[in-house]
VOZA-815108 format. One record per residue: residue in three letters; x, y, z of N, C-alpha, C, O, CB in turn. Coordinates in steps of 0.02 Angstrom, whole numbers, plus 32768, in hexadecimal, padded with zeros to 4 digits. Glycine has a CB too. Layout:
BEGIN
alaXYZXYZXYZXYZXYZ;...
***
This chain:
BEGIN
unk3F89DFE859CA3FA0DFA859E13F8DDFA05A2B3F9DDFC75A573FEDDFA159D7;unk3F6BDF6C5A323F5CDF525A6D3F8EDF345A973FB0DF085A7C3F32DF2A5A63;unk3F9FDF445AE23FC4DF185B083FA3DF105B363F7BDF375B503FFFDF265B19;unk3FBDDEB65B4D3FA7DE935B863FD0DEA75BA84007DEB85B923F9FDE525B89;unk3FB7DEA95C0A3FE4DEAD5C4A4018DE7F5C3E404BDE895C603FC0DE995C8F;unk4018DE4B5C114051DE0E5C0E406CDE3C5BE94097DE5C5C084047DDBB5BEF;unk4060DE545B9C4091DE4F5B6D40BADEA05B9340F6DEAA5B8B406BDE4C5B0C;unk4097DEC65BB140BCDF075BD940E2DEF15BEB411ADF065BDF40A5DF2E5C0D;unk40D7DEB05C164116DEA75C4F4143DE785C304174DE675C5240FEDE875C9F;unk413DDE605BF94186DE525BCA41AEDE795BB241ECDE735BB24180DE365B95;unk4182DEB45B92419BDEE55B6441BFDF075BA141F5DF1E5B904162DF155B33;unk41B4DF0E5BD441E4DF2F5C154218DF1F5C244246DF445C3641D1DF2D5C4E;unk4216DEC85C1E4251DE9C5C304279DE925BFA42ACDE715C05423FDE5D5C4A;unk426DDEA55BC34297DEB55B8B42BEDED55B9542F9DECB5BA24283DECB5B5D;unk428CDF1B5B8C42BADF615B9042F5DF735BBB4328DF945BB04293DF935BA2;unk42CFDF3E5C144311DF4D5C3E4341DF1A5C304379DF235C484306DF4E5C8C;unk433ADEEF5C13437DDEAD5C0843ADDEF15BDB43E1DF0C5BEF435DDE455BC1;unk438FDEFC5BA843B5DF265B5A43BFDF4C5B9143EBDF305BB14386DF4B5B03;unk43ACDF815BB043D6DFC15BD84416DF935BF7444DDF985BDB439DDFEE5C26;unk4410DF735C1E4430DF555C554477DF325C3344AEDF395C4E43F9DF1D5C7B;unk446EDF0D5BF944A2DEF35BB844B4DF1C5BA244E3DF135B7B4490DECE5B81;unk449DDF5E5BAC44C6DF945B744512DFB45BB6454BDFCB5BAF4475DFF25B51;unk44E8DFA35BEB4516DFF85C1F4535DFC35C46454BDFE05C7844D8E0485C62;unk4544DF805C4C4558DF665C60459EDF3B5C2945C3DF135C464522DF505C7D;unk45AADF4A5BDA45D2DF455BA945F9DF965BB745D4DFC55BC445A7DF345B5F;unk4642DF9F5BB3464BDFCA5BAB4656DFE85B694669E0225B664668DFCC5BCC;unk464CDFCA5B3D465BDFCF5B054623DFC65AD54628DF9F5AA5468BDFAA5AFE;unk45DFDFF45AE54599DFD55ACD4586E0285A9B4554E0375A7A4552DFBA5B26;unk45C2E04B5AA845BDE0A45A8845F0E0A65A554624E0895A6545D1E0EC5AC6;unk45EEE0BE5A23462AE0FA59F04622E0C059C345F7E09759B34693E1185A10;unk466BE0D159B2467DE0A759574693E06D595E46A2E049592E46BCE0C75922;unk4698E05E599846B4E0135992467AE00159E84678E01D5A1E472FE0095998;unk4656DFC659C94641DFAB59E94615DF7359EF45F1DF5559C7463ADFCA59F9;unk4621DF6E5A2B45FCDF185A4B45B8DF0A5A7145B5DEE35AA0462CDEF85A87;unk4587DF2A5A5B4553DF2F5A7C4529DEE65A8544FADEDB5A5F4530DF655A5B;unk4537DEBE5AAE4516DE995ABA44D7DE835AC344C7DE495AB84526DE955ACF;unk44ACDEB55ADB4468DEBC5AD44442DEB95A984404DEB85A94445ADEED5AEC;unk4471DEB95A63444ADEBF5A1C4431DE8459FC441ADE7D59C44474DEDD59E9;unk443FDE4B5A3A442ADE055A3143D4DDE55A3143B6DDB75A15444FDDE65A69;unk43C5DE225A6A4380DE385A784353DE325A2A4329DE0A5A134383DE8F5A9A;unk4375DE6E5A124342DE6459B9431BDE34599F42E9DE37597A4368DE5E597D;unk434ADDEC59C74319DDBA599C42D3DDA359CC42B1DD7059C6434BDD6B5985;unk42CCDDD059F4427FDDBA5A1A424DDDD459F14214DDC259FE426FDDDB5A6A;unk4257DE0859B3422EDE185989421DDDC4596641E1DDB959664251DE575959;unk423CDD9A59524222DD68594041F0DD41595C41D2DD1A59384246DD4D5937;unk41E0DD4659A241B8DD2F59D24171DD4659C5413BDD2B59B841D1DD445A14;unk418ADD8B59CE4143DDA959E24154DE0B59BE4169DE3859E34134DD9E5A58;unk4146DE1359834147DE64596A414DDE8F59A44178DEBB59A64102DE7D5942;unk4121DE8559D74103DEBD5A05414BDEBD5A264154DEF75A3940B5DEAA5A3D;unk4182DE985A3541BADE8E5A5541ECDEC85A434216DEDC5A6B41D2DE4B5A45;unk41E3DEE659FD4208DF1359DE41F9DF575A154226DF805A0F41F0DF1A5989;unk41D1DF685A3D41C6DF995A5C4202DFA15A934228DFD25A964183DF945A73;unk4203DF645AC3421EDF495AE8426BDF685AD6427EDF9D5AEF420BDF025AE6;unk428EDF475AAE42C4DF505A8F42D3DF9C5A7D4308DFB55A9042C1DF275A5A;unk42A3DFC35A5642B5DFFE5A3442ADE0385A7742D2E0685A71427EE00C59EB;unk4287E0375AAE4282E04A5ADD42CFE03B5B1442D9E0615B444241E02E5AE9;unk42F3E0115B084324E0005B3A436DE0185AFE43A4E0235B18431BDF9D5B5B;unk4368E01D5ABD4397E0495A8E43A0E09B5AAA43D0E0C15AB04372E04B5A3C;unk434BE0A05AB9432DE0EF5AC34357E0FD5B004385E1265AFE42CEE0FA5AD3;unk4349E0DD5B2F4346E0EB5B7643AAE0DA5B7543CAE10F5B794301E0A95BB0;unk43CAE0AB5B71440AE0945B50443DE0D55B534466E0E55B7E43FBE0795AFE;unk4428E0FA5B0B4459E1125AFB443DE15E5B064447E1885ADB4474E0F85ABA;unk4418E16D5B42442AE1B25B574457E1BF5B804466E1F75B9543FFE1D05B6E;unk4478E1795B9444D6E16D5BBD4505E1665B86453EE1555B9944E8E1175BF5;unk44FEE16D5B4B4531E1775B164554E1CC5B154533E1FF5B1B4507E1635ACA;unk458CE1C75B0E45AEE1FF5B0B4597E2185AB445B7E2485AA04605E1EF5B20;unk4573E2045A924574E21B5A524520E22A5A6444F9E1FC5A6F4593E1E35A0D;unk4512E2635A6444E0E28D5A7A44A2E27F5A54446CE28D5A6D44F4E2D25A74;unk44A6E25E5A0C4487E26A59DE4462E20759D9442FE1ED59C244C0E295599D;unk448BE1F759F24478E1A25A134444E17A5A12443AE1405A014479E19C5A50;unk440AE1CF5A3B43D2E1BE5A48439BE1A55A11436FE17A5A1743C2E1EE5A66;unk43B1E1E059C8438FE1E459B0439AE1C459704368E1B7594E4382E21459B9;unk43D6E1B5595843EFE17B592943F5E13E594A43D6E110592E4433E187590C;unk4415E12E598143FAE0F1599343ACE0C759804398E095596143FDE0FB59D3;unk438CE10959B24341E0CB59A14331E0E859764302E0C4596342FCE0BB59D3;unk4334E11C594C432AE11A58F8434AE0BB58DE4325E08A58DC4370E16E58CC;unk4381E0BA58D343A8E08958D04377E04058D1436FE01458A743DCE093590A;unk435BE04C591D4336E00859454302DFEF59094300DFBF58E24301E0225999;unk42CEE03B591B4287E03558F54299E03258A4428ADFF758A14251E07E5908;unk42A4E03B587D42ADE03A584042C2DFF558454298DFCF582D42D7E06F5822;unk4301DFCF586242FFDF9F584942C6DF4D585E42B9DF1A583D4341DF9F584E;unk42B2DF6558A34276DF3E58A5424DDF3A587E4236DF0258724259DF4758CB;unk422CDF81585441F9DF94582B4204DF6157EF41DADF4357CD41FBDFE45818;unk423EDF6157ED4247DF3657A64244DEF957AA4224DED457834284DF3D5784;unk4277DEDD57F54261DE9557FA421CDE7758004209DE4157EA427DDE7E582C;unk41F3DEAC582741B3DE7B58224182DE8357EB414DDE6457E64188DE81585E;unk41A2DEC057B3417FDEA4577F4192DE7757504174DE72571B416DDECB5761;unk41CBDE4F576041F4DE23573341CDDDF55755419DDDDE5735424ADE1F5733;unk41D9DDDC579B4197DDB157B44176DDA75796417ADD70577B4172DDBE57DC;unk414BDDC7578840EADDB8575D4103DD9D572A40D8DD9D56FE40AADE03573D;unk4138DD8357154160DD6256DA4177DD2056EE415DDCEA56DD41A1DD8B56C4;unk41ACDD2A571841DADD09572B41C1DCDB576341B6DCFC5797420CDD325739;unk41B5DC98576A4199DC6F57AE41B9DC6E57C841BBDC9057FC4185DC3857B8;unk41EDDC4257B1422DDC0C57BF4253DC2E57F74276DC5E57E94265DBFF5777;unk424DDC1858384274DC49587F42C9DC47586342EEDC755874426BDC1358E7;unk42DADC1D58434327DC0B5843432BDC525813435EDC7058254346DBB0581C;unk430BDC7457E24311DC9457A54302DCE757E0431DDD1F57DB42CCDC725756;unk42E0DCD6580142BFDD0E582C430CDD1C583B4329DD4A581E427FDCF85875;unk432BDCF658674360DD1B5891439BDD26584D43B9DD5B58564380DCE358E0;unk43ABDD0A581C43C9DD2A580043B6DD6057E343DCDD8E57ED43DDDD1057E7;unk4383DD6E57BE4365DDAE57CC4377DDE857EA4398DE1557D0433CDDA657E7;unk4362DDE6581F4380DE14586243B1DE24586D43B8DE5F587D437CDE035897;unk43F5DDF158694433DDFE58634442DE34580C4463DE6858054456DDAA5868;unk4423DE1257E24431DE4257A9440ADE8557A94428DEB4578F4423DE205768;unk43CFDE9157BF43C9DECE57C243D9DF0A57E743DCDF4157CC43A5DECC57BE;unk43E6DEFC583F4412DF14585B444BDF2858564460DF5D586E4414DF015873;unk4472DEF6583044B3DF00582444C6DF2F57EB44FCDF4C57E944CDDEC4581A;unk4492DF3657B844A1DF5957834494DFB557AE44BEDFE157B54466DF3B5738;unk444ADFB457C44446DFEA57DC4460E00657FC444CE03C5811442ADFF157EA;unk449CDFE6580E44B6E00D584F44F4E04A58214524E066583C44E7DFC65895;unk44DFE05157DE44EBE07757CE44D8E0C957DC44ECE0FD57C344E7E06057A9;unk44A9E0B65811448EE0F4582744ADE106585444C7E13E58514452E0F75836;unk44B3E0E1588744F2E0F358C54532E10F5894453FE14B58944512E09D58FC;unk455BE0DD58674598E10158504588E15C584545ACE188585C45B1E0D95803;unk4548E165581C4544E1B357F6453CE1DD5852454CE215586644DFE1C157AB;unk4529E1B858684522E1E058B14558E1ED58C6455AE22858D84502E1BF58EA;unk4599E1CB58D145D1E1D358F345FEE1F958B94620E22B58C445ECE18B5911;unk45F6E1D9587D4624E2155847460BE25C584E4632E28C584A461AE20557ED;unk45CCE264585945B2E2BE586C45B0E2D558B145A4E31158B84561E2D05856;unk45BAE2B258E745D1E2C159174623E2CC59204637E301593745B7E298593A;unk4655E296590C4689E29C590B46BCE2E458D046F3E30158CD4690E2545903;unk467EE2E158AD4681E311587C46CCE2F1584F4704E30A58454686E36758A5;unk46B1E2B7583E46F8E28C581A46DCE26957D846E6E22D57D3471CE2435854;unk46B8E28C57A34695E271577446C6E23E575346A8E20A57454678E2A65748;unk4701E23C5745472AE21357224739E1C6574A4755E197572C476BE23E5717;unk4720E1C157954713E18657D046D9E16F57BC46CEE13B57DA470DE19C5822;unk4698E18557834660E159578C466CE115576C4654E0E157844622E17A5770;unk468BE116573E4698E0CA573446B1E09157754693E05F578546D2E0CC56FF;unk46EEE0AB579046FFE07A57BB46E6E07C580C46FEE05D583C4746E07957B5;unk46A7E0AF580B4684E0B0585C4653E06E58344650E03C5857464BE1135884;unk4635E06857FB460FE04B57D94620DFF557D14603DFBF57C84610E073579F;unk4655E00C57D84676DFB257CE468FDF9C57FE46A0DF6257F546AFDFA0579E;unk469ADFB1583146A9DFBE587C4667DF9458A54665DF5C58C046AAE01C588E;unk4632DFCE589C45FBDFC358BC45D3DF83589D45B2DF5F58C345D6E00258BD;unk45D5DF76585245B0DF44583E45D1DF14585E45B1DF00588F45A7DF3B57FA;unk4619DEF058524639DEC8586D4616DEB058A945F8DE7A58A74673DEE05875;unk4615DED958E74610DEDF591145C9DEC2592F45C0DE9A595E4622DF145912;unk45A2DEDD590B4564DECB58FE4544DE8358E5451CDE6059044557DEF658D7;unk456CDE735890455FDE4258974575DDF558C04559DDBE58BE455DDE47586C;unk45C3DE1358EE45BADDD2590D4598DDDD594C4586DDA7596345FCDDAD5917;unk4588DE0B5971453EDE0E59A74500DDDD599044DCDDB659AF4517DE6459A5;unk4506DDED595C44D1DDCE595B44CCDD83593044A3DD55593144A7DDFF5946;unk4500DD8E5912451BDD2558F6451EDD03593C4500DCCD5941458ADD1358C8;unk4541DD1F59794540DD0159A2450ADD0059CC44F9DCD159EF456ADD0959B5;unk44EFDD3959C944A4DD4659F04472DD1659DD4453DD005A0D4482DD8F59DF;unk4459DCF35986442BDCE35970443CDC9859934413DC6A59974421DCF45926;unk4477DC9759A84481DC2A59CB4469DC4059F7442FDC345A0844D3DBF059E3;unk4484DC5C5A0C4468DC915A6C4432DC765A714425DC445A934454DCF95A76;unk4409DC985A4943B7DC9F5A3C4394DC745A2E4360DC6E5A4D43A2DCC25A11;unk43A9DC3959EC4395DC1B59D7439ADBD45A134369DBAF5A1443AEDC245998;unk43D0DBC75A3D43CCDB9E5A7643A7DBAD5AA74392DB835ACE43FFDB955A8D;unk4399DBF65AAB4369DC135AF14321DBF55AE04301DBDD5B0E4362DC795AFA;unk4304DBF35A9C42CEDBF45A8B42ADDBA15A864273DB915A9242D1DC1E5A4E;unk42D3DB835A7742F1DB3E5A7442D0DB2B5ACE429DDB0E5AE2435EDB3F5A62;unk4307DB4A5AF042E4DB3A5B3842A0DB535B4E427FDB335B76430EDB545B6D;unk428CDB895B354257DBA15B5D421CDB965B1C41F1DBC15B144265DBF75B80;unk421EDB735B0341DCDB545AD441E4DB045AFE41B4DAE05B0D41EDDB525A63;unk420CDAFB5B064206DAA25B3641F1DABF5B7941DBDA975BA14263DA665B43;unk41F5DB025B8C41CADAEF5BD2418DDB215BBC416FDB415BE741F5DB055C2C;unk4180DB265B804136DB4A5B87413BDB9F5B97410BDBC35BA1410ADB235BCE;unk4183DBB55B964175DBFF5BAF4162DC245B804141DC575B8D41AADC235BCD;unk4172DC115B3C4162DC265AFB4143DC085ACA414BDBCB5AC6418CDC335AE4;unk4111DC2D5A9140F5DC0D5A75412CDBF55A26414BDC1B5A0140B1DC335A74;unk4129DBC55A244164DBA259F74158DBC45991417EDBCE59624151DB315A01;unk4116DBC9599D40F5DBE859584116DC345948411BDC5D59764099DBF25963;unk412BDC4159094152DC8F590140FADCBB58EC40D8DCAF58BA41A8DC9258A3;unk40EBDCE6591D40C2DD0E590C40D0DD58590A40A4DD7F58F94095DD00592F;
***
C-alpha cells in the first residue's frame, strides 16, 4: 500500500485525536466503558487507508490501560473488525448502511475485549456480562458517534475538505 505525504499526515492526525479521546475519558479501560474515541471508526468510510490511523492510536491507547494484555486484544479487536467492514464495502455503497455497519461490527466484536478481561480477571462466569456491558457501551459510542460523524461529514464535503464519494 502506497501512502501520500497527505494521506501520512491524516493517518497521524487520526491516531493522535483516538490517543488523545482515549486518556483524556476516564473511563475509556476495563468492563465498563466509555471510550469515546471509538467514534473515529467511521473515517474508515471515507477513505480504507484511515483504518491505520485509528488501529495505531487503539495500539498506542491502551499501553496506559491497566489490563496489560490491551495492547494486543485491543487492536486485535480494531483490525479484524475493519477487515470485515471494508470487505462488506465492496458490497455495500450506501454511506448511511456503511455507518451502520461499523456500529454492528464493532459492537459485536468487542467480544474480544470481554474474553480479555474474563482471562485477565480470571472470572470466566463475568464473560457474559463484561460482554453486555461492553457491547452496550459500544453500541451507543457509536449510535451517537455515527450523528457525530455523519454531521461532521455533512460539513466538510460543503467546504471541499473531503471527497463526498465513499471510496
Amino acid at each position: 500500500m502506497k501512502l501520500t505525504v497527505k494521506e501520512l499526515s491524516e493517518i497521524a492526525i487520526i491516531t493522535t485525536l483516538y490517543i488523545v479521546m482515549t486518556l483524556i475519558v476516564p473511563v475509556s479501560f476495563g468492563p465498563i466503558q466509555f471510550r469515546v474515541s471509538e467514534m473515529l471508526n467511521f473515517v474508515v468510510i471515507f477513505k480504507p487507508k484511515y483504518a491505520i490511523g485509528v488501529v495505531l492510536g487503539v495500539f498506542i491507547s491502551n499501553i496506559f490501560s491497566s489490563y496489560g494484555l490491551d495492547v494486543i486484544f485491543g487492536t486485535l479487536h480494531t483490525m479484524l473488525s475493519f477487515i470485515i467492514c471494508i470487505a462488506i464495502f465492496q458490497v455495500i455503497k450506501d454511506k448511511k448502511l456503511r455507518y451502520l455497519i461499523v456500529t454492528l461490527v464493532f459492537s459485536a466484536l468487542i467480544s474480544i475485549i470481554a474474553w480479555e478481561i474474563t482471562i485477565i480477571d480470571q472470572a470466566p462466569e463475568l464473560f457474559w456480562t463484561f460482554y453486555l456491558t461492553l457491547m452496550l457501551s459500544e453500541l451507543t459510542v457509536l449510535g451517537l458517534g455515527s450523528f457525530i460523524m455523519w454531521q461532521v461529514e455533512k460539513v466538510l464535503e460543503q467546504k471541499k475538505i473531503i471527497d463526498s464519494g465513499s471510496k
